[in-house]
C-alpha positions as CSV (number, residue, x, y, z in Angstrom):
1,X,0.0,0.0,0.0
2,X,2.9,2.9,0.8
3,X,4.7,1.5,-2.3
4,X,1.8,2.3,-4.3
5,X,0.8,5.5,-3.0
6,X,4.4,6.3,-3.0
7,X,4.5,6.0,-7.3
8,X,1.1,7.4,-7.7
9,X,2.9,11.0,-5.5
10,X,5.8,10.6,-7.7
11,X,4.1,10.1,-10.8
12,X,1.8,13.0,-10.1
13,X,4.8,14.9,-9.5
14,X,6.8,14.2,-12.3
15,X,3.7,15.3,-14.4
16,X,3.3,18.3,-12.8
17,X,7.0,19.9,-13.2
18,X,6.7,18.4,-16.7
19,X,3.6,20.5,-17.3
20,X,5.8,23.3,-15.0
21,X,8.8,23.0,-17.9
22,X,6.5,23.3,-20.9
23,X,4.4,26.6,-19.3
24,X,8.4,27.3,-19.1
25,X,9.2,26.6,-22.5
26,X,6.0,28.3,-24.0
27,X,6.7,31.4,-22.2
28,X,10.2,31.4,-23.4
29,X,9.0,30.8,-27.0
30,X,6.5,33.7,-26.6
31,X,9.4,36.1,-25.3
32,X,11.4,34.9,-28.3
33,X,8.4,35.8,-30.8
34,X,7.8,39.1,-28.9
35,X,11.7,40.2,-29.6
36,X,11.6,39.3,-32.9
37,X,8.7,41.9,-33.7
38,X,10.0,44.6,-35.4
39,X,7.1,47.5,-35.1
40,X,7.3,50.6,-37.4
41,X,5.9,53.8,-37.2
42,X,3.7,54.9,-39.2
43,X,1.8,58.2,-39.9
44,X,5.2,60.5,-39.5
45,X,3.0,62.8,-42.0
46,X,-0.2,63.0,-43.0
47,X,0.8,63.5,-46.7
48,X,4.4,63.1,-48.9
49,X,4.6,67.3,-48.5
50,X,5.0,69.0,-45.2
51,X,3.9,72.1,-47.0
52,X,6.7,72.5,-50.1
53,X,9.2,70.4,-48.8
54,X,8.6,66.6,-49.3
55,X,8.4,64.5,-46.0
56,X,9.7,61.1,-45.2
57,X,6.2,59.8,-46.3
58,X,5.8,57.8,-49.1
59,X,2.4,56.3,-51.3
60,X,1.8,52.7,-50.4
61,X,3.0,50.1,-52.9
62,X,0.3,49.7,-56.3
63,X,-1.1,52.9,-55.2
64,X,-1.7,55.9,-56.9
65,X,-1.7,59.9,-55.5
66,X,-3.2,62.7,-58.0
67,X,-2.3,65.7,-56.6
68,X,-3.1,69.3,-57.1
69,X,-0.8,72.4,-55.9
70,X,-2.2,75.6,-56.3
71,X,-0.9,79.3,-55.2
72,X,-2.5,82.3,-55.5
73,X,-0.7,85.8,-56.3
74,X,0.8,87.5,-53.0
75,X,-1.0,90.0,-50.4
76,X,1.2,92.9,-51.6
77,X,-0.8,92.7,-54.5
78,X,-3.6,94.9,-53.0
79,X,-6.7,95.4,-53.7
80,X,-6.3,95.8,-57.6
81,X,-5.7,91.9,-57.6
82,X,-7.7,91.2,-54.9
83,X,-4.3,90.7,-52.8
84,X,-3.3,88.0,-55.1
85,X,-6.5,86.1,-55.4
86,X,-6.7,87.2,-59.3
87,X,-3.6,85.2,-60.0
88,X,-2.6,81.5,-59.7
89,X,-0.1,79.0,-60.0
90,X,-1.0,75.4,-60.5
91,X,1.0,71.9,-60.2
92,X,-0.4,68.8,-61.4
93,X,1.2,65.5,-60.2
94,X,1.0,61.9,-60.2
95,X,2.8,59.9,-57.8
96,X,2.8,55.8,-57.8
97,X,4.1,53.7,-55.4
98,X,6.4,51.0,-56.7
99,X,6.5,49.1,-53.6
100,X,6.2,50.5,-50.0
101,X,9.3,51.6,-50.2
102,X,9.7,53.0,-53.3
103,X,7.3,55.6,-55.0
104,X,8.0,57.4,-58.5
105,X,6.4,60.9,-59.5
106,X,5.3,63.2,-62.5
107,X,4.3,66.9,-62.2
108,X,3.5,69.8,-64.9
109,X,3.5,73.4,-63.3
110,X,2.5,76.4,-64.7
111,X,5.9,77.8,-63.3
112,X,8.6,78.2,-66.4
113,X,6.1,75.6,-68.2
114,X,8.0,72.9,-66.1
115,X,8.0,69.0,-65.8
116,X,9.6,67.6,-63.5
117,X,10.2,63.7,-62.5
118,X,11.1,62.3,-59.6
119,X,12.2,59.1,-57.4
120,X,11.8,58.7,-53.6
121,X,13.4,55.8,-51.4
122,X,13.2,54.8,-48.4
123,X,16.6,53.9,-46.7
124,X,15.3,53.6,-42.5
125,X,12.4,53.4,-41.4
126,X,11.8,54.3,-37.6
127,X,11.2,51.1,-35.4
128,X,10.9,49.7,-32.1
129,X,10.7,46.0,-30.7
130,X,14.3,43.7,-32.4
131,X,15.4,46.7,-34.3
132,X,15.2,50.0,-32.2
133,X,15.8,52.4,-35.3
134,X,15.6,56.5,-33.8
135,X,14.7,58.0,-37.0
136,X,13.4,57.6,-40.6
137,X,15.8,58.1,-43.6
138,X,14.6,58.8,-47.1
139,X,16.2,59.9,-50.4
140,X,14.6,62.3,-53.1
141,X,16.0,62.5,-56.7
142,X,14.4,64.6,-59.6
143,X,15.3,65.9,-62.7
144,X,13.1,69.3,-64.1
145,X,12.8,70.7,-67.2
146,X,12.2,74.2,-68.2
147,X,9.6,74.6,-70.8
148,X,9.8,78.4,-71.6
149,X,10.9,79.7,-74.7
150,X,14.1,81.2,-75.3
151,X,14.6,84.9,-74.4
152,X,17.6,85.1,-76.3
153,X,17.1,83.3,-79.7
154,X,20.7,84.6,-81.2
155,X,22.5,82.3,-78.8
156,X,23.2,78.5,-79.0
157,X,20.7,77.8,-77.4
158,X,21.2,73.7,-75.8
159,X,17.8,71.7,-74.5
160,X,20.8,70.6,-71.7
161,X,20.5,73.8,-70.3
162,X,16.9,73.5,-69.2
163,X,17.7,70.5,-67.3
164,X,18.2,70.8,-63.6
165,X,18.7,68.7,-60.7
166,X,18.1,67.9,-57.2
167,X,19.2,65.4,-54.6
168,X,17.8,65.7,-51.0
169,X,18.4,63.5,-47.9
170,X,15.3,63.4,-45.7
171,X,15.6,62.9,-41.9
172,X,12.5,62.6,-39.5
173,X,11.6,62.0,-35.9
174,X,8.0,61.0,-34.8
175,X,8.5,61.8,-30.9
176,X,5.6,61.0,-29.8
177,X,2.0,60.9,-31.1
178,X,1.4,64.7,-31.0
179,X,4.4,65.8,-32.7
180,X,7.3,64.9,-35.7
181,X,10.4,67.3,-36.5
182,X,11.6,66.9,-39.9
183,X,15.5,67.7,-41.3
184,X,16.7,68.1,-45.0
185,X,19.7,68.8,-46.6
186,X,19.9,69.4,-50.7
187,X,21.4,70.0,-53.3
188,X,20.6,71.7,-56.9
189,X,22.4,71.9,-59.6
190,X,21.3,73.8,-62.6
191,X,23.2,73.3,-66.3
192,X,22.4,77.2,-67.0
193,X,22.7,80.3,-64.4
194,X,22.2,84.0,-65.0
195,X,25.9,85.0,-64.7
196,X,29.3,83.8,-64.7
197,X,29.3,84.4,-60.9
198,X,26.5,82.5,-59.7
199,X,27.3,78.6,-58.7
200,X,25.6,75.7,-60.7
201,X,25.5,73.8,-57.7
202,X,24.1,74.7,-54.3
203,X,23.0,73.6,-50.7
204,X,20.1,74.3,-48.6
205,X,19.2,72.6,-45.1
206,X,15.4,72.5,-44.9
207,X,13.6,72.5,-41.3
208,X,10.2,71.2,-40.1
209,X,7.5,69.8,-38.0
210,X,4.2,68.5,-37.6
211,X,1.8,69.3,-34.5
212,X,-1.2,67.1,-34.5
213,X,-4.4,69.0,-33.2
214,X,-7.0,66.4,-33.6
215,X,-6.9,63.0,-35.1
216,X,-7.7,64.0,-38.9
217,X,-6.1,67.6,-38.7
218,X,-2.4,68.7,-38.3
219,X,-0.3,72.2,-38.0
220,X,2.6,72.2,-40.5
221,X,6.1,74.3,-40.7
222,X,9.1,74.8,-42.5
223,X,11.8,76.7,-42.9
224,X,14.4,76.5,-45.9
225,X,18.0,78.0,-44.9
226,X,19.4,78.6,-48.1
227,X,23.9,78.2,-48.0
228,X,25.3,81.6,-48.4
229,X,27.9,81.9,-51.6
230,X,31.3,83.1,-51.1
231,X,30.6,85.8,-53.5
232,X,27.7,87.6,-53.4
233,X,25.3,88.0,-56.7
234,X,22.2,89.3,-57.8
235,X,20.6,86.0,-58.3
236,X,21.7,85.1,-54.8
237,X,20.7,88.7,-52.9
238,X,17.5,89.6,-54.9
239,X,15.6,86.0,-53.6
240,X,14.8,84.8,-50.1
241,X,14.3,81.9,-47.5
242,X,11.3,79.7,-48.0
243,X,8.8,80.2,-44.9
244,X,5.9,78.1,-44.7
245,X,3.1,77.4,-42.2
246,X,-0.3,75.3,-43.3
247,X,-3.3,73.3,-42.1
248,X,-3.4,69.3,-43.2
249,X,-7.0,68.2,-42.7
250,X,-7.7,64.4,-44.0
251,X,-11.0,63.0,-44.9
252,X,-11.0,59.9,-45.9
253,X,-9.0,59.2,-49.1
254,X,-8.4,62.9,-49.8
255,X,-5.9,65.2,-47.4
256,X,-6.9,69.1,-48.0
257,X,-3.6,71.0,-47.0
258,X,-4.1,75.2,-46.3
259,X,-1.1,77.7,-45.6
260,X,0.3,80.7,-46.2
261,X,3.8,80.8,-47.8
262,X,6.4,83.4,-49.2
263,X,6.9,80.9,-52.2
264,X,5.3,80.6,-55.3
265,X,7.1,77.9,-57.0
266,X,5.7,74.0,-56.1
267,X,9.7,72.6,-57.6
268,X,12.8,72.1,-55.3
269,X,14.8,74.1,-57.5
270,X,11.9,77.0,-57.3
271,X,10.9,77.1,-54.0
272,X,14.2,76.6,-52.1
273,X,16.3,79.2,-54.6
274,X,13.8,81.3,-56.2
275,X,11.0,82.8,-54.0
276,X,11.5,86.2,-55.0
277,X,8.8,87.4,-52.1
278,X,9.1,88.1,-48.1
279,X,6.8,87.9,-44.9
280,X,8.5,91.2,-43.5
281,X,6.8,92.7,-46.8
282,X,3.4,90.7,-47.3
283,X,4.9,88.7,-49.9
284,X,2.8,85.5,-48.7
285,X,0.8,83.3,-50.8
286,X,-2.2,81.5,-49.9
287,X,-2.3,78.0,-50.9
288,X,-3.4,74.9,-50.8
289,X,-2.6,71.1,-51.8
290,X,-5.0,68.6,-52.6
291,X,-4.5,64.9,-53.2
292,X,-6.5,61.8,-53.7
293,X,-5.2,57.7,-53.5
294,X,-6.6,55.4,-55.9
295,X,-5.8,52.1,-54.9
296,X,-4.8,48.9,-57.4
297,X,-3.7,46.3,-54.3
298,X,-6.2,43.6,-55.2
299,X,-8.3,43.1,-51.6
300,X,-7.5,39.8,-49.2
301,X,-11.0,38.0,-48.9
């Protein structure tokens, strides 16, 4: 009788540390799972534009973005042009995302008649969880082409020199739910300047941030810091640093953006080296952005 009671405790033990060691090893599987996750952020920006400036976002893989940039004429205008509401300056764009990663664009503006084309890459992408990554990293190439006719019609003139370029490195934050900070640093080179003096190639560090006010509306900034020449030109002393603030308000599949900016161009080499206008002298133009996703992911039943 002990002998038997005596296997029966032992056997009852043995299942229950057994039982013990495989609560054990599920929890150690689970932890094993849980620190492989790699969660990204998401929703850095409401749209691929802060206001001018492009953000680290990107359009989803097989989707496509129509956008519409428009700028009215500026305050200093007056009343004559109804402080810039008689005049506009429109952007048409089509952006497609190649994968999630990698989006492609094509714009017309009313600005110099120009096209431009563009690629948009991401390199990091903010995480937490295996890979604790601080920041997103994106790179933006496009090539522009001037579509006004020659002024001078004597010269040689070369199609190359309506070609322009840019390169920008995109850095961004999300710090917490409420608020992102954005930093950029470009370059543009253009085959053709206005004098001897002036560089073909130049830098520019672009600043800005997102403040979230609700859950569908944001307030936007940015600021473009344009590198100063070693000698100093017309070209260079007659334009002015890019200052932007705006309202992003999404509904649904559309995102209205509204601000008020001292540049008219919607191009990187425009609005970072040629707005011509300034705040201190109500050179701001109201604007707005619109853009709409069509999407051609075929649906998971």
């Amino acid at each position: 009788m002990f002998n038997t009671r005596f296997f029966l405790f032992i056997l009852l033990f043995s299942v229950g540390m057994h039982g013990m060691a495989q609560d054990d090893d599920l929890d150690a599987l689970l932890d094993e799972v849980q620190e492989k996750t790699i969660d990204y952020v998401t929703g850095t920006f409401k749209s691929t534009r802060v206001i001018n400036l492009q953000s680290v976002e990107r359009v989803a893989g097989k989707t496509l973005d129509f956008r519409i940039s428009h700028r009215f004429g500026s305050l200093d205008g007056g009343a004559y042009e109804l402080f810039g509401l008689d005049q506009a300056t429109i952007r048409f764009g089509l952006e497609y995302g190649l994968t999630d990663r990698i989006m492609i664009g094509l714009g017309r503006s009313t600005y110099e008649k120009t096209i431009d084309g563009f690629v948009k890459a991401s390199i990091l992408k903010q995480s937490t969880g295996k890979i604790n990554m601080p920041v997103s990293v994106v790179y933006f190439g496009s090539t522009t082409v001037n579509g006004l006719k020659w002024q001078n019609q004597d010269r040689d003139n070369y199609f190359s020199s309506r070609l322009a370029y840019v390169h920008q490195l995109i850095i961004a934050r999300k710090i917490n739910s409420a608020l992102s900070l954005q930093f950029s640093r470009t370059i543009v080179h253009k085959n053709l300047v206005a004098t001897a003096a002036d560089k073909n190639t130049r830098g520019a560090l672009g600043f800005a941030g997102r403040v979230k006010l609700t859950n569908r509306t944001t307030l936007n900034a940015e600021y473009i810091y344009r590198l100063p020449q070693r000698e100093k030109t017309e070209s260079f002393e007659n334009f002015y640093n890019s200052l932007s603030v705006g309202v992003d308000i999404e509904t649904g599949g559309h995102v209205f953006a509204f601000h008020l900016s001292n540049s008219l161009p919607m191009i990187e080499k425009g609005f970072i080296f040629e707005t011509n206008k300034s705040w201190l002298k109500n050179g701001i133009h109201l604007g707005f952005n619109i853009s709409r996703e069509f999407t051609f992911r075929k649906s998971k039943k």
